[in-house]
C-alpha positions as a Markdown table, in Angstrom:
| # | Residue | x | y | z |
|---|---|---|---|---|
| 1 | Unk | 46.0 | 17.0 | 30.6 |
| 2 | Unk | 44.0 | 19.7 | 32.5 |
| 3 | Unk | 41.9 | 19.3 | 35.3 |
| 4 | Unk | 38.5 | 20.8 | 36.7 |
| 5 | Unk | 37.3 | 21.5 | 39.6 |
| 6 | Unk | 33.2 | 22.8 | 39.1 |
| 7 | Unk | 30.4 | 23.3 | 41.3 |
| 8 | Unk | 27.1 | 22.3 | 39.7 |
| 9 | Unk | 23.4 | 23.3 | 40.5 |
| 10 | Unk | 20.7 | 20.6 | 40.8 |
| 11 | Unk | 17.3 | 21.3 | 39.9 |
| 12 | Unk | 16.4 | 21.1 | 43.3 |
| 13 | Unk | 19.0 | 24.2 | 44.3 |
| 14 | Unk | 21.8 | 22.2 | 45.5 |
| 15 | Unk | 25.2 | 22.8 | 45.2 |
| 16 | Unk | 27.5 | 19.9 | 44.2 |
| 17 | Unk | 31.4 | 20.3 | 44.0 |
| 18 | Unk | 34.0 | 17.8 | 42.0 |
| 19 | Unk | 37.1 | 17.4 | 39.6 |
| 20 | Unk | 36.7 | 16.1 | 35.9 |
| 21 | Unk | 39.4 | 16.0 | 32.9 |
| 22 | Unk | 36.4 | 17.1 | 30.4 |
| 23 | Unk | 33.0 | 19.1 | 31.9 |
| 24 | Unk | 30.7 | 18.4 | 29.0 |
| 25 | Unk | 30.8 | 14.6 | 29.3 |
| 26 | Unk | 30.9 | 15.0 | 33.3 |
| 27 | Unk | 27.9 | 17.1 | 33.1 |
| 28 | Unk | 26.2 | 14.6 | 30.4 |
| 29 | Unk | 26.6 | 12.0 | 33.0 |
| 30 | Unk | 25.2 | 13.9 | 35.8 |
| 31 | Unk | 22.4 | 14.4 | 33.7 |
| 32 | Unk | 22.3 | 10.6 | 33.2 |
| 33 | Unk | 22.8 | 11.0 | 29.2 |
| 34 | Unk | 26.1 | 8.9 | 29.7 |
| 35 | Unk | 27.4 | 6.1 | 31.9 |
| 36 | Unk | 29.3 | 7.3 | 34.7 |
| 37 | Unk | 26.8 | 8.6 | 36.5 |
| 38 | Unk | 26.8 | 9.7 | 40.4 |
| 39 | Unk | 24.2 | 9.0 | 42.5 |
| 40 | Unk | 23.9 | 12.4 | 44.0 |
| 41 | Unk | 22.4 | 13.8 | 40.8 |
| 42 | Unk | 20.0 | 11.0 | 39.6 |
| 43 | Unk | 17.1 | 12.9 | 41.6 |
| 44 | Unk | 18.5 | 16.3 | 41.3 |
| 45 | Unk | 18.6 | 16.0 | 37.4 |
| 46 | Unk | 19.0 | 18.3 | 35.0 |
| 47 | Unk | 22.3 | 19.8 | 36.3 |
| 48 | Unk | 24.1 | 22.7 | 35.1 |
| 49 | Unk | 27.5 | 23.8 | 35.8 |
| 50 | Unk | 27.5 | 27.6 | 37.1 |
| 51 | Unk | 31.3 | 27.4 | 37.9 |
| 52 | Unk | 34.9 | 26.1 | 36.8 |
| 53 | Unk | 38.3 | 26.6 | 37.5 |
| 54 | Unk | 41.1 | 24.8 | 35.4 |
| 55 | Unk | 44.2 | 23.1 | 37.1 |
| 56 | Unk | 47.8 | 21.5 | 35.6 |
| 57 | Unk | 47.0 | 18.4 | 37.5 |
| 58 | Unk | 44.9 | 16.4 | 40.0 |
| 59 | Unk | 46.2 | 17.2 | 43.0 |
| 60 | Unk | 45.8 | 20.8 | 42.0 |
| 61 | Unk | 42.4 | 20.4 | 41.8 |
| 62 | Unk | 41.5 | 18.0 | 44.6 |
| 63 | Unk | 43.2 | 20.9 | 47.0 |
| 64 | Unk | 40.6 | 23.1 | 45.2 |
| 65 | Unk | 37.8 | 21.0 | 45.7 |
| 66 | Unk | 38.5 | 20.6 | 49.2 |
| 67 | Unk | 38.6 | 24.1 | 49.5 |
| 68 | Unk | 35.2 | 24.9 | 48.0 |
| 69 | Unk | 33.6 | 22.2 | 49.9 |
| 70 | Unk | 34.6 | 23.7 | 53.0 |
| 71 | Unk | 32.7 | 26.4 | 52.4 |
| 72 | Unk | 29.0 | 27.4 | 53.3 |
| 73 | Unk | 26.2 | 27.3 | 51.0 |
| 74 | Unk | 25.9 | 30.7 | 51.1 |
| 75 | Unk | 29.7 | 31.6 | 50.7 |
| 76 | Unk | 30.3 | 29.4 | 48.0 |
| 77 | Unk | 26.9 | 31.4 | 46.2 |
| 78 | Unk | 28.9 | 34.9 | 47.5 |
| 79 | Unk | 32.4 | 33.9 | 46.0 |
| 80 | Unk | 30.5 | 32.2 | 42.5 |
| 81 | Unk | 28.8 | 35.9 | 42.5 |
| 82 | Unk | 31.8 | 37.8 | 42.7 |
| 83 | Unk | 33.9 | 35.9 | 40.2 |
| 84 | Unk | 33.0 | 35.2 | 36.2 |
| 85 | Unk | 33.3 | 32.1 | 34.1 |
């Protein structure tokens, strides 16, 4: 099973940084169109996801995630830039 780590955009221009197994139902539900929902999105909706990386396993992307959210606003905008999906 693969893992993802993705940084979505809110409508409000926040970044937002997590792992999923499958990024179309993750970003459905950060949209509130499924159950599963996170809170941090319900008045930042719609969401879209402006960057992925795929991992082998969790802990492959938690280390990722923990990376990215490390990182400043403006880096992580900088480093999305300079890379492609």
């Amino acid at each position: 099973m693969a893992y993802f780590t993705y940084i979505l955009k809110c409508k409000d221009e926040s970044l937002y940084t997590w792992i999923t197994t499958d990024l179309d139902r993750r970003v459905r539900q950060h949209n509130w169109e499924l159950i599963g929902w996170a809170k941090y999105t319900l008045a930042r909706k719609p969401v879209e996801i402006i960057y992925f990386e795929e991992f082998e396993n969790r802990s492959l992307a938690t280390k990722r995630e923990l990376e990215i959210k490390k990182m400043s606003r403006e880096k992580k905008l900088e480093f999305i830039k300079n890379k492609s999906l």
